[in-house]
N, C-alpha and C positions, 0 to 999 in steps of 0.2 A: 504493500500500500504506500501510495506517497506521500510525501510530511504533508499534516494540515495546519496552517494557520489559522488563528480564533481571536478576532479582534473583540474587546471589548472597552467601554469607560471606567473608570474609575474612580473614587473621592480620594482615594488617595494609597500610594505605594512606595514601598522603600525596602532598601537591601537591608539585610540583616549581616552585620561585618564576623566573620568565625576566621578561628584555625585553616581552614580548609579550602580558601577562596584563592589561594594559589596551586590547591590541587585541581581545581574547576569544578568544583560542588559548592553551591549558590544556593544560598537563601532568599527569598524576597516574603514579602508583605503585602497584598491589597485588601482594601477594603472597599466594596460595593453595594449597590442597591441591590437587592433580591432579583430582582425583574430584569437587573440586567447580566442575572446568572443563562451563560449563554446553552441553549438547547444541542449543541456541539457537544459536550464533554457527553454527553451521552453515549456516543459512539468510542468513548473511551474510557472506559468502566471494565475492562478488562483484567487489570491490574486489581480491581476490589474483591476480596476475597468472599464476601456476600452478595446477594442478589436480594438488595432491602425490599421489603415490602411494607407500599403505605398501610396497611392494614396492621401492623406490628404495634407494641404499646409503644418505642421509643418515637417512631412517626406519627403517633399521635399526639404525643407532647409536642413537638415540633409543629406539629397543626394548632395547637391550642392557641400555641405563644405566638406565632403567626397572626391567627383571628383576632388576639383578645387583647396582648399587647405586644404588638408588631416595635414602638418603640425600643423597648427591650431587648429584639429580640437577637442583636450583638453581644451584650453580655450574655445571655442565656446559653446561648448555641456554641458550638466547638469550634463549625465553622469547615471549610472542605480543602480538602490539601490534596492537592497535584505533584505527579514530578513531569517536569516538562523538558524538551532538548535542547529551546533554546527560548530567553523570555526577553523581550526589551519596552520601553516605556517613554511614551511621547509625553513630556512633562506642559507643552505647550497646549495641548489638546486633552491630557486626561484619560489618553487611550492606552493600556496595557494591550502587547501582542506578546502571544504563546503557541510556540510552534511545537509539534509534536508529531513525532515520524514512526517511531515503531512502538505497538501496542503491547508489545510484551515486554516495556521498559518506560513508558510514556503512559501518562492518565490517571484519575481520579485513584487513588489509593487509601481515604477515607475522608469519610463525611458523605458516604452512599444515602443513608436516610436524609439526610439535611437536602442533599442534591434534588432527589426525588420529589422531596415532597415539597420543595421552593417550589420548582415546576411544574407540578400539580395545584398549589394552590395559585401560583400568575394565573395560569391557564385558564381559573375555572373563575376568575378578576373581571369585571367589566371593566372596557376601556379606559373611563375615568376614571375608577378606582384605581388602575394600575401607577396610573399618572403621578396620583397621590400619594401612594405606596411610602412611607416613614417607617420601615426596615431596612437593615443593614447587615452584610454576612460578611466574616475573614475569607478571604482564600490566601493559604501558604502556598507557596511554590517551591519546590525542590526542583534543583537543575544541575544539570553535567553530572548524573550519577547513570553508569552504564552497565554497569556490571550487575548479571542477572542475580546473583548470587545473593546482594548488599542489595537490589532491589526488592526482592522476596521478604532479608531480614528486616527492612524496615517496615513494610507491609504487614508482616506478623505483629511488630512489636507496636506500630500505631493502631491496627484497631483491639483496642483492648477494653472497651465499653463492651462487647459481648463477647464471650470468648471465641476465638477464630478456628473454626476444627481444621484438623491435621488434613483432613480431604483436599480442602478449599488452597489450604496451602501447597499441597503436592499437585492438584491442577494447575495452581501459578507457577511451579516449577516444570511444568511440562510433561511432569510423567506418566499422564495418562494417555501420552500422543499415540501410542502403540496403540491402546485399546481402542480408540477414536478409529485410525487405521482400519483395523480389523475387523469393525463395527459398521465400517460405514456402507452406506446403502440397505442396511437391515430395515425393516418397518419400525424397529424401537429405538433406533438409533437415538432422534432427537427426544425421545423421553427422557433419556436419562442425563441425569443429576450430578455433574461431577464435581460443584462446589455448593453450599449448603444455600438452600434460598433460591435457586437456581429456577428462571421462568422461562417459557417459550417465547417463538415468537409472537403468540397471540397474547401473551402477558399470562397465561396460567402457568401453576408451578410442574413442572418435570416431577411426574411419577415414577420413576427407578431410581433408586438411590444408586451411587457407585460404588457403596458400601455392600450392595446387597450383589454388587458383580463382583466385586474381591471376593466375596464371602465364597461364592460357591468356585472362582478359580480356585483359592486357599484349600477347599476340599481336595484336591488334583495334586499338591505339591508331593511328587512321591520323593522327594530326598529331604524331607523334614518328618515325613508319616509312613507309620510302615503300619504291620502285623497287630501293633502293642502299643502304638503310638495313635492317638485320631484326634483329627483336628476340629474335635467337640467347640473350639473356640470360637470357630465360623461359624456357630448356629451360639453360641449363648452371648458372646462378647461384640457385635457388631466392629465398636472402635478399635476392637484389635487388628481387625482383618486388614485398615490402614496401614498398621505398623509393622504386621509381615511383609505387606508389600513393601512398603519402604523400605525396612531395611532388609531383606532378600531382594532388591528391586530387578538387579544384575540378572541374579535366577531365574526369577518370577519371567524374566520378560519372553521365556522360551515357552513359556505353555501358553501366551495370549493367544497363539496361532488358532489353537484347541478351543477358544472361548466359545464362538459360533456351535458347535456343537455340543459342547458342556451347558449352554443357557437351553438349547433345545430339548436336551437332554431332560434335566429341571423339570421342566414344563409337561414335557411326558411323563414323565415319572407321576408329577400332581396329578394330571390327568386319568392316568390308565390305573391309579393305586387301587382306589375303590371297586372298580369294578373286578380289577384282580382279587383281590380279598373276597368278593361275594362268591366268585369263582372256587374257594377251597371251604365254602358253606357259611362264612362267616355274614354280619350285619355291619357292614363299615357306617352307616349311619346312627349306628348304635353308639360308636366308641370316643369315649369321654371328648370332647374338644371339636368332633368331628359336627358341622353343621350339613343338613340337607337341605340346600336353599329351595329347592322346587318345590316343597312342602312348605315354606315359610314365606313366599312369595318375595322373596329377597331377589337383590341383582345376581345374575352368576359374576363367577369369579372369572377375569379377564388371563389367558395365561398370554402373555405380549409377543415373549421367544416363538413362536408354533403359530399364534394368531387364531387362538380356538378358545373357549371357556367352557367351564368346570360348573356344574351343578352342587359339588360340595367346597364348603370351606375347610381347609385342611390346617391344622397348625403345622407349620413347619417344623418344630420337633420330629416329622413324620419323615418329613424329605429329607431334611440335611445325610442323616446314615445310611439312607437309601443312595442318596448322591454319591457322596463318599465313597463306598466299595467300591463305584466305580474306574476308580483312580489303580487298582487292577490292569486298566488295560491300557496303561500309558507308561511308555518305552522312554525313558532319555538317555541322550547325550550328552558331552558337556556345552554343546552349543544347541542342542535341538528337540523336542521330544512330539514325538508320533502314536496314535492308535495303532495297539494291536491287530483287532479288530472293531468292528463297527459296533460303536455303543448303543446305538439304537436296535438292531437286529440283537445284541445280546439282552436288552431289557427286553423285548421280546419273549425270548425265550424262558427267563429266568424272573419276569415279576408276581406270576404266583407267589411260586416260595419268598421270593420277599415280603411281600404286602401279608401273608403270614406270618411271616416273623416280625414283622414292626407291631403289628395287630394282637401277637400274641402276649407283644410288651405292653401294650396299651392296655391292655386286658388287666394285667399284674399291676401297671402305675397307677390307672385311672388318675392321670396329671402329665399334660404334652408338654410343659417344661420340663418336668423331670425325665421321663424320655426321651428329651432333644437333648439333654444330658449324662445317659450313661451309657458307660463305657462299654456296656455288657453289649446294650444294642446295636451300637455303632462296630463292635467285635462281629456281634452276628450276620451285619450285611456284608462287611468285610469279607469273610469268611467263604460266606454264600456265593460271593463273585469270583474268589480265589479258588475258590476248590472246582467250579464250574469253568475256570480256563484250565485245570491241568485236566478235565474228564475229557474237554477237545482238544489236548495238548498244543494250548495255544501261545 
């Protein structure tokens, strides 16, 4: 993309003098009318580790003090901080110019809520009113910082009004590029949610967390999990499954290939469990946690991977061990890892006796938390798919 320039007025701006201004890391000052917060920085919100939402309580505050006393509403607010590539300032005219060239080092890096909702309430201003407008916001300016690394850390450490999850952070670092990749052109692609907050383009929130695609890759990791080892933590810890990726990221990045068919996978599994389970005499609608929405007049459940839905709601407790075993029939390398065989045709074969055996735990727990948590169960699908590649000596 090429640099954009963003002119705007000003009441007034000044350098802030540091240590640093002979490295070329620049502070400046403005101070502005609300209204003449320019509709540009929009397109440069990239760098924000959230996707605020005016609906949220801190944007509501920010509305109040707006309506009720706009005088104030300088003191009141934090105010929006930029880093920009290059800023200059016409003292004769009161025009501040900010140029900004690459989006993954350039743009809004906090003061998202403040941003938002300035621009939602001009907008929603009648003309005279805007005219009259007696509010006033900070923007900082941060300039000549390049390095992606020191743009991240200050990103973390400025927004610290809500705390910033580790996701939001590792998508500002790029490291979901791979999955993006690998993802793309899928039907759910643009569902999902790789930093927290995160909306469409139609302005609703993305339904897939990215938390919830770590989770079930992290199921797959065959050099972290073996026989005696299960990665029970992708189904009870969600934030952890962050921080496997992260710090295996190197590893991690050889099974994204796999993902497309591991979320498909998922999705059958949910799908075809119950009816497998009726299949060896059992009542899956019976067993504690399990709903029948056809009977309840409830929406079905959407499965997104497959593009089909599910008459029962299923805790996840149910899938995750069933998932897992799967990890059986993935081969690595130190640079590369492949299907045995095809995981879909062996769930095929082999989801009776699973959905038996999850069914029969569910029977013993009556509680799909604690099912999605033990060791015994997640042993037993394990098992179930190990022992069924050495009978095709696969």
């Amino acid at each position: 993309m090429s640099s954009k320039l963003i002119k705007l007025p000003v009441i007034s701006f000044r350098k802030i003098a540091s240590p640093y201004d002979e490295e070329g890391a620049k502070t400046y000052i403005a101070v502005l009318n609300v209204r003449d917060i320019p509709e540009e920085f929009e397109e440069w919100r990239t760098l924000n580790p959230r996707d605020p939402k005016t609906t949220s309580g801190v944007a509501k505050k920010i509305f109040a003090t707006l309506e009720s006393d706009p005088d104030s509403f300088f003191f009141r607010n934090r105010g929006i901080t930029l880093i920009a590539e290059k800023t200059s300032f016409d003292n004769q005219k009161n025009i501040l110019e900010i140029e900004m060239a690459d989006k993954s080092r350039n743009g809004l890096l906090d003061g998202g809520h403040t941003f938002r909702v300035i621009r939602e309430f001009v907008g929603n201003l009648p003309e005279e009113e805007i005219k009259d407008l007696n509010a006033y916001v900070k923007l900082e300016i941060l300039e000549g910082i390049t390095d992606p690394d020191v743009v991240v850390n200050i990103v973390e450490s400025r927004n610290t009004s809500t705390q910033v999850k580790e996701q939001s952070l590792e998508e500002l670092r790029g490291h979901y590029e791979a999955i993006k990749k690998v993802l793309a052109g899928k039907p759910y692609a643009d569902r999902i949610a790789y930093k927290e907050f995160e909306l469409s383009d139609e302005g609703s929130a993305k339904d897939i967390d990215i938390k919830e695609i770590l989770s079930y890759l992290v199921c797959f990791d065959v050099e972290e999990f073996g026989h005696d080892n299960h990665p029970i933590k992708a189904y009870s810890t969600r934030t952890s499954v962050v921080d496997h990726f992260k710090k295996h990221k190197d590893r991690m990045t050889k099974y994204i290939p796999l993902l497309p068919v591991i979320l498909e996978l998922r999705d059958t599994i949910y799908l075809e469990l119950p009816e497998a389970y009726n299949n060896r005499g059992g009542k899956f609608g019976k067993l504690t946690g399990v709903t029948e929405v056809s009977n309840r007049r409830m929406e079905k459940v959407s499965l997104p991977f497959i593009e089909k839905e599910s008459t029962y709601r299923i805790p996840s407790g149910f899938i995750y061990p069933v998932l897992s075993g799967f990890r059986n029939l993935i081969q690595c390398t130190s640079d590369k890892c492949i299907w045995k065989t095809d995981p879909a045709k062996f769930f095929e074969d082999l989801k009776d006796e699973l959905a038996s055996r999850v069914g029969e735990q569910a029977l013993e727990f009556r509680n799909p938390n604690k099912l999605g948590k033990d060791k015994a169960t997640w042993r037993a699908c394990y098992d179930s798919v190990e022992l069924a590649l050495l009978r095709r000596n696969v």
